[in-house]
C-alpha positions as a printed NumPy array, in Angstrom:
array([[ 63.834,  45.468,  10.193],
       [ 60.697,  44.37 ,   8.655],
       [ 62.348,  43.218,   5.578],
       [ 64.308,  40.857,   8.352],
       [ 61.255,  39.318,   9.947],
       [ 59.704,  38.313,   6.757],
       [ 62.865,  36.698,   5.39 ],
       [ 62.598,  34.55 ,   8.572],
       [ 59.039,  33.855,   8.275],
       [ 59.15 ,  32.546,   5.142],
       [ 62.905,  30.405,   5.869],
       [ 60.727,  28.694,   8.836],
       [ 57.842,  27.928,   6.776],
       [ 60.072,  26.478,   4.11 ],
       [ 61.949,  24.492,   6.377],
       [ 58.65 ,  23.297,   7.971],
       [ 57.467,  22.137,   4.479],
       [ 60.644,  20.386,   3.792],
       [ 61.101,  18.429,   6.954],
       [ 56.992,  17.263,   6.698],
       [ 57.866,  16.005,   3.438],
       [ 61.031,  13.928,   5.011],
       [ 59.136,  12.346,   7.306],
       [ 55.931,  11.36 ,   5.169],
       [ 58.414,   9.667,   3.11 ],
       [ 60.548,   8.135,   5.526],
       [ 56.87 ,   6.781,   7.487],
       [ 55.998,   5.411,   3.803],
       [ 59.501,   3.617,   3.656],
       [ 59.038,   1.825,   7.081],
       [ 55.222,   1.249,   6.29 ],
       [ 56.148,  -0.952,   3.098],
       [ 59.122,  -2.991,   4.732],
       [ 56.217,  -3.847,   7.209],
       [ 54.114,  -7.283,   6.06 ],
       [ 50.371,  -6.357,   6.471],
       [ 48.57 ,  -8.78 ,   8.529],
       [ 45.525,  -9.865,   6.525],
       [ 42.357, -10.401,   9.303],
       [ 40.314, -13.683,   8.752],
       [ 36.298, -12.85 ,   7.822],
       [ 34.114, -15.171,   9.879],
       [ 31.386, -16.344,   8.008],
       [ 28.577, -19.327,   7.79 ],
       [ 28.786, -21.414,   4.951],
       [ 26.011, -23.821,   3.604],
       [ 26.618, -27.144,   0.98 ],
       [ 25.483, -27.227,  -2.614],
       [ 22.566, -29.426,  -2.907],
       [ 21.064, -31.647,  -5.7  ],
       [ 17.42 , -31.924,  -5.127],
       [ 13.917, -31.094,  -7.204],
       [ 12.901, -27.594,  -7.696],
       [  9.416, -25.874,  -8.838],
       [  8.858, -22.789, -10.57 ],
       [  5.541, -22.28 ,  -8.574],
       [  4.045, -18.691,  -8.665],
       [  0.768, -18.227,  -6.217],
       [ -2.293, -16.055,  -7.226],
       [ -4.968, -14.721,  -5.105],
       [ -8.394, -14.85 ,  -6.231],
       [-12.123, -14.826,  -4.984],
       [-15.095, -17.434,  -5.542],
       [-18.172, -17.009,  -8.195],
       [-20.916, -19.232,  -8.599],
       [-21.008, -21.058, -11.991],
       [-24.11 , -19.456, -12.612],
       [-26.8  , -17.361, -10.585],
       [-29.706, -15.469, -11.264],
       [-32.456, -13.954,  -9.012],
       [-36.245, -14.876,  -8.902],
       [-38.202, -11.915,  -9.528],
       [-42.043, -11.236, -10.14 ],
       [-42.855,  -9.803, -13.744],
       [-46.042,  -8.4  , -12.311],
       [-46.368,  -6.069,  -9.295],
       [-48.266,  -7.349,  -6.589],
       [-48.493,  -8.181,  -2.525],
       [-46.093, -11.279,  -1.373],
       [-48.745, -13.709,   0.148],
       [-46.202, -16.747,   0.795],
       [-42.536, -17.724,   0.097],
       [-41.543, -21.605,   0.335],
       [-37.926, -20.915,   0.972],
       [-34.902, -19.742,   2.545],
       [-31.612, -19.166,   2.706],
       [-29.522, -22.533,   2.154],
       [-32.344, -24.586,   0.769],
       [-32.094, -27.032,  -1.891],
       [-34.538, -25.968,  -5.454],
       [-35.104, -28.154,  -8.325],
       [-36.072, -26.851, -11.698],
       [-39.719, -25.796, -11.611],
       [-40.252, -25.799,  -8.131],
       [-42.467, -23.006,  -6.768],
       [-40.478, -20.364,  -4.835],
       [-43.239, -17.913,  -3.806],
       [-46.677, -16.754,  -4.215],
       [-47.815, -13.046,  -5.001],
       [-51.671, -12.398,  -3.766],
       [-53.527, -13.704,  -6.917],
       [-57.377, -12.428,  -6.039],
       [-57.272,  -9.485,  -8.435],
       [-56.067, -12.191, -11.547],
       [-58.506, -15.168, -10.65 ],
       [-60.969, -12.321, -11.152],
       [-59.406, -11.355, -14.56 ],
       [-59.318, -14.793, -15.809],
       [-62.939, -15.741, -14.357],
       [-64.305, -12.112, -16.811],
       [-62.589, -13.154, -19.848],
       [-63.982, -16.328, -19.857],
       [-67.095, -15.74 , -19.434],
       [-66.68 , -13.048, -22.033],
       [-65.14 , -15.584, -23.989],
       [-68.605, -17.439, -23.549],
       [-70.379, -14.566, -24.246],
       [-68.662, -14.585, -27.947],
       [-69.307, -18.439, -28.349],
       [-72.878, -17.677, -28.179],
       [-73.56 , -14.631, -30.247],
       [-71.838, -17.277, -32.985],
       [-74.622, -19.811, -32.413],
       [-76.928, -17.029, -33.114],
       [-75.358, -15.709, -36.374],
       [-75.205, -19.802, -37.749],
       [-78.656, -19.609, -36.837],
       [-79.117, -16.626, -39.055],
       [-76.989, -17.607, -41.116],
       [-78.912, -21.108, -42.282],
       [-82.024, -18.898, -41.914],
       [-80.946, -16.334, -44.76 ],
       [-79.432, -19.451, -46.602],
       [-82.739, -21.276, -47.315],
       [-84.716, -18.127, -48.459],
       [-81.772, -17.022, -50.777],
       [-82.487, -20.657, -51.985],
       [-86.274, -20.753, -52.563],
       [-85.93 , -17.016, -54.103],
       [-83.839, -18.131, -56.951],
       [-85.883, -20.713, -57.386],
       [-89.174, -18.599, -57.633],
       [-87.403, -16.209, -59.711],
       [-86.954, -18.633, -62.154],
       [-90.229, -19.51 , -62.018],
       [-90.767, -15.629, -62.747],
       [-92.984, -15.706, -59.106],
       [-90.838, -13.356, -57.826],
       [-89.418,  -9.989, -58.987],
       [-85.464,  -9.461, -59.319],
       [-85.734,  -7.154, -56.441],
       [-86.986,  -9.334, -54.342],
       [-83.872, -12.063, -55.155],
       [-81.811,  -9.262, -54.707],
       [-83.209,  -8.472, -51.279],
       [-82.988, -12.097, -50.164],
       [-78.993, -12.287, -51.44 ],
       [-77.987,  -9.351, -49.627],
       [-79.58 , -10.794, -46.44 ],
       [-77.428, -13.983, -47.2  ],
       [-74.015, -12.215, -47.445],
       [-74.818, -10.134, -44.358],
       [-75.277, -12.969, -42.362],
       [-72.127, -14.336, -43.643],
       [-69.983, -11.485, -42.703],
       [-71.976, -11.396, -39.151],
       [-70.74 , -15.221, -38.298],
       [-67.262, -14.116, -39.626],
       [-67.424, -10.839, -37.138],
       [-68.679, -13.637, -34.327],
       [-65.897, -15.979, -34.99 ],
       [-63.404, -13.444, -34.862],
       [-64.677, -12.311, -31.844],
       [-64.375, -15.66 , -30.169],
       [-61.062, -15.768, -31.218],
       [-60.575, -12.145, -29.474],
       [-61.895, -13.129, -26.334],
       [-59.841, -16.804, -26.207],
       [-56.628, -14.734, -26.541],
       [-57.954, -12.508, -23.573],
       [-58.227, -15.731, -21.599],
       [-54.893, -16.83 , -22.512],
       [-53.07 , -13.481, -21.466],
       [-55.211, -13.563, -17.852],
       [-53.958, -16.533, -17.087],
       [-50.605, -15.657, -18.068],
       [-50.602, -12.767, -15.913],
       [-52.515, -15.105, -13.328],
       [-49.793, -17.922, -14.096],
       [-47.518, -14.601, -12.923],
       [-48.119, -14.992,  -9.305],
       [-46.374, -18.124,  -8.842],
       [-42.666, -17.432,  -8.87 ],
       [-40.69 , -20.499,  -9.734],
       [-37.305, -21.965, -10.662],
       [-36.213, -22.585, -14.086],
       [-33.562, -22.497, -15.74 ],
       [-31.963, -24.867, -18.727],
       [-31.342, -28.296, -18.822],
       [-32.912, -28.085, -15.15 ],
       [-31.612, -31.725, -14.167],
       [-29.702, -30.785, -11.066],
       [-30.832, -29.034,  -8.141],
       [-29.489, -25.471,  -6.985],
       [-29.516, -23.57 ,  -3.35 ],
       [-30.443, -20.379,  -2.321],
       [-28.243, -17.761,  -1.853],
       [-29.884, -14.89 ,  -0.481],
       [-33.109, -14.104,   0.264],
       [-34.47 , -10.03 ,   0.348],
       [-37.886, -10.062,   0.882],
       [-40.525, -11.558,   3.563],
       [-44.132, -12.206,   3.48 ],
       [-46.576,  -9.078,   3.081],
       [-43.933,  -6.991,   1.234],
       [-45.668,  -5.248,  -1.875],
       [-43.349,  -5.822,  -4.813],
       [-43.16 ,  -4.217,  -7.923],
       [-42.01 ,  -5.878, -11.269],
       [-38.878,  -7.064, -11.028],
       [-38.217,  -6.574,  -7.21 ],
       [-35.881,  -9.493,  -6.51 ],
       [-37.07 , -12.013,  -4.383],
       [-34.049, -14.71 ,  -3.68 ],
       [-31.142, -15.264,  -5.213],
       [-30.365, -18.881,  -6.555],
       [-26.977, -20.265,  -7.091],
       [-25.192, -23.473,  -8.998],
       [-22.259, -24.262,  -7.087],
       [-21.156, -27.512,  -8.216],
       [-18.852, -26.064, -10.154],
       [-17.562, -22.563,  -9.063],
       [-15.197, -20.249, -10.882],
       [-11.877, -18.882,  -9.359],
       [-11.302, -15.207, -10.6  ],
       [ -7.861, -13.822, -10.102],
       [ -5.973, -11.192, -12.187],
       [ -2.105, -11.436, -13.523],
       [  0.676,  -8.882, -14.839],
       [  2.015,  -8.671, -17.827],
       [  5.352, -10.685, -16.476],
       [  3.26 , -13.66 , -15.494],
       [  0.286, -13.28 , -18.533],
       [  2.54 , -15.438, -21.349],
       [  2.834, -18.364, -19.214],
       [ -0.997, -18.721, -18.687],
       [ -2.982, -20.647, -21.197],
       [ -6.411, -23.092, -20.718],
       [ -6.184, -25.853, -19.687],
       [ -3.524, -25.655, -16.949],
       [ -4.064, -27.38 , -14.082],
       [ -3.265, -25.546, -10.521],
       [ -3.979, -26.277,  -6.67 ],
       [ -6.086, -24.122,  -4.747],
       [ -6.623, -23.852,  -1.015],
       [ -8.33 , -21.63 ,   1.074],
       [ -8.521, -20.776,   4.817],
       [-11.639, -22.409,   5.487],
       [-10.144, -25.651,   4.658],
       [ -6.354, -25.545,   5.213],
       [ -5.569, -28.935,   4.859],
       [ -7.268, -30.01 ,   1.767],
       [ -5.953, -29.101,  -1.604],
       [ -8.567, -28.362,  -4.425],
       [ -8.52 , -28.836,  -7.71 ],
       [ -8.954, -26.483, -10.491],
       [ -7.914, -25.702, -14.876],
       [ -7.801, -22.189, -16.244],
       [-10.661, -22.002, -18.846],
       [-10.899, -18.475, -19.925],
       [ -7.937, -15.948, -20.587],
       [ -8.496, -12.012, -21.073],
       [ -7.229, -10.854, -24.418],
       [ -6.92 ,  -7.694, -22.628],
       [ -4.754,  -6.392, -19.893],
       [ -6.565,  -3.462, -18.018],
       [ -4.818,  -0.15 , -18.555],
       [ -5.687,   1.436, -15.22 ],
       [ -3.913,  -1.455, -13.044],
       [ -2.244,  -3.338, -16.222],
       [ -3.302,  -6.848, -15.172],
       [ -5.312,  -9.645, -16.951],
       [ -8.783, -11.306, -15.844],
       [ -8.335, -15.273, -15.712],
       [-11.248, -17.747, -14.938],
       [-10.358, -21.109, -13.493],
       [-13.306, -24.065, -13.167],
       [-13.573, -25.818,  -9.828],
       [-15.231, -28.921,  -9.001],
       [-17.142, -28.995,  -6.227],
       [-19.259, -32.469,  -6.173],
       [-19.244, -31.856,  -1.594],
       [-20.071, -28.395,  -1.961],
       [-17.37 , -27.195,   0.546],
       [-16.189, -24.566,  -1.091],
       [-19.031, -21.111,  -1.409],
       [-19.077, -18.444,  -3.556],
       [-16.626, -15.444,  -1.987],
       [-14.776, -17.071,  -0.184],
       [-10.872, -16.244,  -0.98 ],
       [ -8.316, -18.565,  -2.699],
       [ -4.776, -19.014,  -3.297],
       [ -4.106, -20.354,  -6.395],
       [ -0.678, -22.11 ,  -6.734],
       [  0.286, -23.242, -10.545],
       [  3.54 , -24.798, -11.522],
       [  5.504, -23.575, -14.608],
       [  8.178, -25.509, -14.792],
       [  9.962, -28.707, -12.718],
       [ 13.876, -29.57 , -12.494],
       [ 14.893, -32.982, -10.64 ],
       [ 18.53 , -33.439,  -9.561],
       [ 19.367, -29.831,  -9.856],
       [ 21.898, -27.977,  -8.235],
       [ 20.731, -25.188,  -5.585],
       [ 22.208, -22.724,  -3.562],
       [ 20.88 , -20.693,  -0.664],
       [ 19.187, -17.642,  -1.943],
       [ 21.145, -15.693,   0.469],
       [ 24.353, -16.972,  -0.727],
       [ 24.201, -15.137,  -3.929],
       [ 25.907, -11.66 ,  -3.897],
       [ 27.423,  -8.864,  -6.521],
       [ 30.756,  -8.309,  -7.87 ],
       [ 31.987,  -6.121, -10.397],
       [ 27.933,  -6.318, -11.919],
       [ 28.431, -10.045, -11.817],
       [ 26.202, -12.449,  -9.984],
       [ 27.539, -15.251,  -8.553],
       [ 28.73 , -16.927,  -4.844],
       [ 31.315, -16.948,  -2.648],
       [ 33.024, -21.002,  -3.034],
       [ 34.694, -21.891,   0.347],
       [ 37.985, -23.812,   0.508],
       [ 37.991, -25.338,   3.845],
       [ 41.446, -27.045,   3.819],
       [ 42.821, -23.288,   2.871],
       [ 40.372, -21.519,   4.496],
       [ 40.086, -19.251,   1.339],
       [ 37.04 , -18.169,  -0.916],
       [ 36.66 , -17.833,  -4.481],
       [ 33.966, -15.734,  -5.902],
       [ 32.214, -17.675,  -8.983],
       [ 29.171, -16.105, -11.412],
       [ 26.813, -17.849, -11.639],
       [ 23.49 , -18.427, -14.283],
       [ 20.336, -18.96 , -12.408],
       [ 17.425, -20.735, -13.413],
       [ 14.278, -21.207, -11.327],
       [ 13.859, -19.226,  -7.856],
       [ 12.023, -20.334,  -5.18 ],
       [ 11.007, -19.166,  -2.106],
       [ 14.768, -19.751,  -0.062],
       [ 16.556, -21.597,  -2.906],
       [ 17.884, -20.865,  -6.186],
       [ 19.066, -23.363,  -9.005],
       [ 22.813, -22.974, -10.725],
       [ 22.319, -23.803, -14.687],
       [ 26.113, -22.985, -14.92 ],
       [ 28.872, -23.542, -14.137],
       [ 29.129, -27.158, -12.287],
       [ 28.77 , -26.375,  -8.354],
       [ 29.652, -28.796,  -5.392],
       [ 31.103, -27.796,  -2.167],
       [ 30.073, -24.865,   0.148],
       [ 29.465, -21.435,  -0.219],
       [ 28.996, -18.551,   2.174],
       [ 25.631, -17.63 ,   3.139],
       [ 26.658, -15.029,   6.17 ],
       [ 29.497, -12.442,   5.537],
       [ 29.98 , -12.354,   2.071],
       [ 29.279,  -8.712,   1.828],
       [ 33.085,  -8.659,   3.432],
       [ 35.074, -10.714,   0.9  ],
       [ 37.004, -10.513,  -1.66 ],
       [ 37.873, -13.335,  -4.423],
       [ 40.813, -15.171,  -2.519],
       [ 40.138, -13.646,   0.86 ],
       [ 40.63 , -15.408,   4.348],
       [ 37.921, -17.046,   6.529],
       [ 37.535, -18.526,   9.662],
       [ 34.404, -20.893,  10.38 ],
       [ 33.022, -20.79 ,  13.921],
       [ 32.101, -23.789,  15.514],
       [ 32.765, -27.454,  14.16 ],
       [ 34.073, -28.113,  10.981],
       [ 31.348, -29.986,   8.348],
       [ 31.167, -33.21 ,   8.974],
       [ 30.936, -34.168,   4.881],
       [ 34.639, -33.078,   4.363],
       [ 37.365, -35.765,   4.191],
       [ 40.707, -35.7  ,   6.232],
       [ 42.563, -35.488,   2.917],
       [ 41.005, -32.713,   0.877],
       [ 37.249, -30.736,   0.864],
       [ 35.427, -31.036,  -2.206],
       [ 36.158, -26.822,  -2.152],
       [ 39.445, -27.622,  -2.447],
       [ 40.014, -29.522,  -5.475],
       [ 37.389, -27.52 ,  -7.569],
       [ 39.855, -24.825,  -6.688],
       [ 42.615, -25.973,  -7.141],
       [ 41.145, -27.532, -10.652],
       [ 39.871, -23.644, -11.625],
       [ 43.739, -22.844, -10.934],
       [ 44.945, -25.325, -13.331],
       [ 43.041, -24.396, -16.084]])
């Protein structure tokens, strides 16, 4: 009995299998004899131009003076005055401030009288001097009369030379006390900061200013800041894919948002020989003339410089390009067959929404919406009106087609 059941089990399994397999291949059969409908892709398509393209990259960068330095006393002292402020106009030389000077007046008022103090002890060793001269003098003339003992000449040549070394000791004392003089009135010369730097035939503005009248200083404490910005220097930094296309001398645009409708003008002057290892990029310096003085130190610039320049050359959409089989290229549209053909493509310059076609020869249209749904050869349907550029006979699509399909 059980032996029975099982036969039947497995003779209705088999004959399940067997008829499943009839009818997948009899569906199969009558799914071949029937023609597939192929759907139409609706897509936007866009003409080939021939216009000038840039290879423009933009940098962002910040503003330095072309020089600065801050005025600082070299003495410590109390500020009494300062003659300027923020914004105001210096010239080489000018006086900027004045520490409290009392306490070197005093200095320089001591050494010179000590100075005269010197001066006069020298009119009293001359004196001596002369004195000691004329009786070494009349003893070697009584000596050789024999009126006088050698002792005595002896006596009267040793008072001689020790006046000598006495005016010597005077003189050098003088000279002492007139160096004194000369380093008081440096140090008094100290309490009048001014302005100076070289070739100081230009005048420079203040940048900052840190202190205010009354403040004690100490050597060094900085005071204002003064700036040359009649020439400022763009800094901005570049990668390592953009670093081999730099070199001085370039010229490049550069705006900023303070003025954005007036274009400055600027040349790279200094290139790092170095890229920074922590962020990999290279420090360039770019000189700016600024005869109006509109543009100020820190303020932030875009720096646009052009690499290259292509006029009449053929461009496509950036958005028409797409990827087939690891090949770049576009999607050509025929619109008398309403068929694509997909065509690689070598690019040359990029930018911003357009890209140019260095091969092969392009006119025509290509797709620029849908693409990511065709194949070479497939079907499309264009909403709205049809181009106004193609012909009643044949679309320039067409015959570059139909050309590819002769060859």
């Amino acid at each position: 009995m059980n032996r029975k059941l099982i036969v039947v089990i497995i003779l209705f399994i088999f004959g399940g299998l067997l008829g499943w397999q009839i009818y997948q291949r009899i569906y199969a059969r009558e799914k071949r004899s029937v023609p597939q409908r192929i759907e139409a892709v609706a897509v936007e398509i866009s003409e080939v131009e021939k216009t000038t393209i840039r290879d423009v990259e933009v940098f962002v960068g910040t503003l330095l003076p072309k020089s600065q330095f801050i005025a600082a006393p070299k003495i410590a002292g109390r500020l009494a005055r300062i003659f300027v402020n923020i914004g105001d106009r210096v010239k080489h030389g000018q006086m900027i401030a004045l520490l409290d000077d009392h306490e070197y007046v005093q200095q320089v008022e001591q050494a010179q009288a000590e100075l005269e103090v010197a001066k006069a002890n020298v009119e009293e060793v001359r004196s001596a001097l002369n004195l000691a001269s004329r009786e070494f003098d009349r003893a070697r003339a009584l000596r050789a009369k024999e009126v006088i003992s050698l002792a005595e000449m002896d006596v009267a040549e040793s008072r001689y030379h020790s006046q000598q070394a006495r005016q010597k000791v005077a003189l050098a004392q003088v000279a002492q006390k007139e160096a004194l003089v000369k380093a008081a009135q440096v140090r008094f010369s100290y309490t009048r900061i001014e302005a100076s730097w070289p070739n100081g035939d230009e005048s420079r503005v203040v940048g900052e200013r840190f202190v205010d009248e009354g403040a004690m200083l100490r050597a060094n404490d900085p005071i204002v800041s003064v700036l040359d910005i009649r020439s400022l220097t763009a800094v901005f930094h570049v990668i390592e894919r953009d670093y081999g296309r730099l070199k001085n001398g370039q010229v490049a645009v550069v705006s900023t948002d303070a003025f954005p409708n007036k274009a400055f003008t600027g040349t790279i002057a200094r290139v790092a020989p170095l890229l920074k290892e922590t962020a990999r990029q290279a420090r360039v310096e770019m000189d700016i003339p600024n005869p109006e003085l509109l543009l100020k130190p820190g303020m932030f610039v875009r720096i646009q410089i052009e690499f290259a320049k292509r006029e009449n050359a053929t461009v496509v959409p950036l958005r028409s390009l797409t990827k087939r089989n690891h090949q770049e290229g576009v999607f050509l549209a025929d619109l008398q067959t309403k068929r694509v053909q997909f065509v690689p493509v070598t690019l040359g310059i990029v930018s911003g929404d357009w890209a140019e076609v260095v091969a092969p020869s392009l006119f025509g249209y290509v797709v620029i919406v849908g693409q990511q749904l065709l194949d070479d050869g497939s079907a499309i349907t264009l909403p709205g009106k049809r181009p106004a550029a193609l012909s009643s006979e044949e679309s320039t699509g067409s015959r570059l087609l139909r050309s590819r399909e002769n060859r």
